[in-house]
N, C-alpha and C positions, 0 to 999 in steps of 0.2 A: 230347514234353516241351516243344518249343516254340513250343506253341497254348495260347492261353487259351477252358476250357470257359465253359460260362453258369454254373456256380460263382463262376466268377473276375471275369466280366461284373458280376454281384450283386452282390460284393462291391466294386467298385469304384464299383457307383450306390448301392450303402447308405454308404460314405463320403462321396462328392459331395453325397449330401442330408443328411447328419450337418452337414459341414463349411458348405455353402452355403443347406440349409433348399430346400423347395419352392418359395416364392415370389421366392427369388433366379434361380434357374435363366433362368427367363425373361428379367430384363434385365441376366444375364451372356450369355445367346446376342445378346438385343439390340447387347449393347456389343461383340460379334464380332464381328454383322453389319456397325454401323456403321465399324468398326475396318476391317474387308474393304473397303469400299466406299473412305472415307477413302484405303485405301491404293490402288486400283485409278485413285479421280481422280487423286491425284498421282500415279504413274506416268503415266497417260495427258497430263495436263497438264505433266509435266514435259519428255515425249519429245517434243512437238507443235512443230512451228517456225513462228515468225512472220513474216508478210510484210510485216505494217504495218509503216509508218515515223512517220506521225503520231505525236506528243508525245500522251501518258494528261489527259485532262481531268483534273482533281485533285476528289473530292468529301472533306470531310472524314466523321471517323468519328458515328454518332449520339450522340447525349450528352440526360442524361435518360431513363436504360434503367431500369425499374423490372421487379422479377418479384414476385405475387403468387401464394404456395399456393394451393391446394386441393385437393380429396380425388383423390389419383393424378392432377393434374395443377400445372400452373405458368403462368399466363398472365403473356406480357411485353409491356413496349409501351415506345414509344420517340418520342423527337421528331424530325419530315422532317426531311430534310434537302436541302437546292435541290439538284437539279439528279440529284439521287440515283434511278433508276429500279425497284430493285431492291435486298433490305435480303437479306444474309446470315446467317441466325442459326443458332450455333456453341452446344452442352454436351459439358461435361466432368463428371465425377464426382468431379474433385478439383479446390479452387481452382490457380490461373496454368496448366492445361492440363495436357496435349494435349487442344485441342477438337479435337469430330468435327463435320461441316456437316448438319444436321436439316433444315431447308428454306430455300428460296429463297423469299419472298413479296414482292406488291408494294406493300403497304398496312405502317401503322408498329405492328403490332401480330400475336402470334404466340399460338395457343395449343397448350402443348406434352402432349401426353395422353399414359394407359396409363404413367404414373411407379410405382415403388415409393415406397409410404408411408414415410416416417421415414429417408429416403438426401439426404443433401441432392445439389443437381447446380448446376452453378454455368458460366454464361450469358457472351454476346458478342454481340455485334453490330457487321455492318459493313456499308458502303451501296456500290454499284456504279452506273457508268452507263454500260454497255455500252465502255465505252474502257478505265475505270479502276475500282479497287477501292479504298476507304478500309480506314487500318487498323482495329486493334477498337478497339469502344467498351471501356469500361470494365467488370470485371467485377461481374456482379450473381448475388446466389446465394436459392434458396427449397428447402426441407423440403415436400415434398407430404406431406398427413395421410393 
């Protein structure tokens, strides 16, 4: 009585794709994965102790983040920023967060692929130089077609 048969399995995927549809599936496991990972770096960066003593260079945050659609994707770009060696770009699936971190690149421009059409997701940016981290830019959001 207290197993579930492949009756009860079936019935619990023909819900899930009632409720969530086929093409959801995918970038709801997405948004687990990244949720997983997000939470495994802060743990590990939270539990890690530091030996520096040197004072964080300051770089400020990039400004002039623009995102453009396009078909399952979102290309962003943004303006250097001195002294910045490294740009952190952050989506979220709802505007003011929780961002999850997508990639580290070292150039001012990202492009973000494999989106669902017709979801908007909504963007950050922050620049690092190995000392210190800026906070985020300003929020920018795009609908892939």
């Amino acid at each position: 009585m207290g197993e579930f048969s492949i009756f009860h399995w079936l019935v619990v995927l023909a819900v899930v794709l009632i409720f969530f549809g086929g093409r959801r599936i995918p970038e709801v496991m997405k948004g687990l994965g990244e949720g997983i990972r997000s939470f495994k770096d802060g743990m590990s960066g939270g539990m890690a102790t530091s030996t520096a003593t040197a004072p964080a260079a300051s770089v400020s945050a990039p400004s002039s983040v623009t995102a453009k659609a396009g078909k399952n994707q979102v290309q962003l770009s943004w303006s250097a920023v001195p002294g910045a060696s490294i740009y952190n770009v952050m989506r979220s699936g709802t505007s003011g967060g929780p961002y999850a971190l997508i990639a580290r690149v070292p150039t001012t421009s990202y492009l973000d692929e494999g989106l669902a059409s017709g979801s908007p997701f909504y963007y950050t940016v922050s620049s690092s130089n190995g000392v210190g981290e800026s906070g985020h830019s300003i929020e920018v959001s795009a609908t892939p077609a």
